[in-house]
C-alpha positions, 0 to 999 in steps of 0.5 A: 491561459491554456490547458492542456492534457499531458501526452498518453505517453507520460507519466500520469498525474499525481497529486499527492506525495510518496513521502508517506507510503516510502516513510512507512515502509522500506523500498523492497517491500514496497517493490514487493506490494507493488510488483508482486502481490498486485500484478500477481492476484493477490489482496494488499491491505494496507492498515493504520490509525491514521485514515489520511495516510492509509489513503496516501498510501493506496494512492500511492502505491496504484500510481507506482504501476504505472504503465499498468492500471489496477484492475482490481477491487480498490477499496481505500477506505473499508467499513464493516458493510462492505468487509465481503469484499474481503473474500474476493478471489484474485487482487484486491487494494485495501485500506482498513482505518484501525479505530480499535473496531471489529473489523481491523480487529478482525484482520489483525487477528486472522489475515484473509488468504493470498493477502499481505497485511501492511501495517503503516504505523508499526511498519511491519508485513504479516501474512495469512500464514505467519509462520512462513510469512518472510518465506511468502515475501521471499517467493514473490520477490524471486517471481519478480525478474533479478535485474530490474527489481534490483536496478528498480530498488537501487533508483528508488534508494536514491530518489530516496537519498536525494529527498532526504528521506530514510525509507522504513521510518516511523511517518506516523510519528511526524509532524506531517500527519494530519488529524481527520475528522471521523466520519460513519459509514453514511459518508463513504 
C-alpha cells in the first residue's frame, strides 16, 4: 500500500461536492462570488438554514480559486462573539447559519459595506445597497476579463449539463440535505 502526495502542479484536493453550492446558486453569480468579490477585497456572506450547506459552500467556493489561496479571514460558521469580524476591512469568507437569531437577523436587516449577501435557501444576492444592488454585481462582473469568464461560465454550464444538475435551483428543498445537530458557541 503507498500513498502518495498529488504533484503541486495539480489540482488540490477536494473532498467534498460542488453540487450544493452550483444548486443554490446560478453559474454567474457564482463566477462573480469568486472571481469578483473574493480576488477583488470585498466580504462574501454566504446564509442559510441549513449550517451543512453553508459549509459546503464556503468550501466550495475557497476551492473554486484554485491557483489562488484565500488570504483572507475565513469564517465558515460565525456566532455572535465573533460578529467583529464583520467589520474587517478588505475580503472576507463568511458562512452565517440563520437560526432566526440576532446576528443573521442583524445581516439580513443591514448588510456590512463592500459585501455581497448570498442567501443559499431563497437563492437571491443583496448588497449593502439594495437600491444599486444588480448595478454593484454588474460592475464586478465587467472588472472580470470578457473572454474568459465567458469561456469559464460556458465550462461550468456544461459540467453542469453533463451532471444533470440545473444550476439555480432549490438544494434546500432536496433529499440531499442533511440534519445537523445544533451546537453553541463552546464548540466552534
Amino acid at each position: 500500500l503507498t500513498f502518495n502526495r498529488p504533484h503541486d502542479k495539480d489540482l488540490p484536493l477536494f473532498d467534498l461536492s460542488l453540487r450544493p453550492l452550483f444548486a443554490c446558486m446560478d453559474i454567474p453569480t457564482i463566477v462573480v462570488s469568486t472571481l469578483g468579490f473574493l480576488l477583488l477585497e470585498r466580504k462574501i456572506l454566504l446564509i442559510s438554514k441549513n449550517p451543512t450547506l453553508i459549509l459546503n459552500c464556503c468550501e466550495a467556493l475557497c476551492s473554486l480559486l484554485f491557483p489562488f489561496e484565500l488570504c483572507a479571514p475565513y469564517v465558515p460558521r460565525l456566532t455572535l462573539p465573533f460578529q467583529s469580524t464583520l467589520e474587517f476591512p478588505g475580503a472576507a469568507l463568511i458562512g452565517i447559519h440563520d437560526d432566526g437569531g440576532e446576528l443573521a437577523t442583524r445581516v439580513r436587516a443591514e448588510v456590512p459595506l463592500e459585501s455581497i449577501l448570498l442567501d443559499l435557501d431563497e437563492c437571491e444576492v443583496y448588497t449593502s445597497d439594495e437600491s444599486n444592488r444588480f448595478e454593484t454585481v454588474r460592475q464586478c462582473w465587467n472588472l472580470l476579463p470578457a473572454a474568459p469568464t465567458s469561456t469559464l461560465v460556458q465550462e461550468l454550464t456544461a459540467l453542469c449539463r453533463d451532471a444533470d444538475l440545473l444550476p439555480g435551483q432549490d438544494y434546500t428543498s432536496n433529499t440531499h440535505t442533511s440534519t445537523s445537530i445544533p451546537l453553541d458557541d463552546r464548540a466552534v
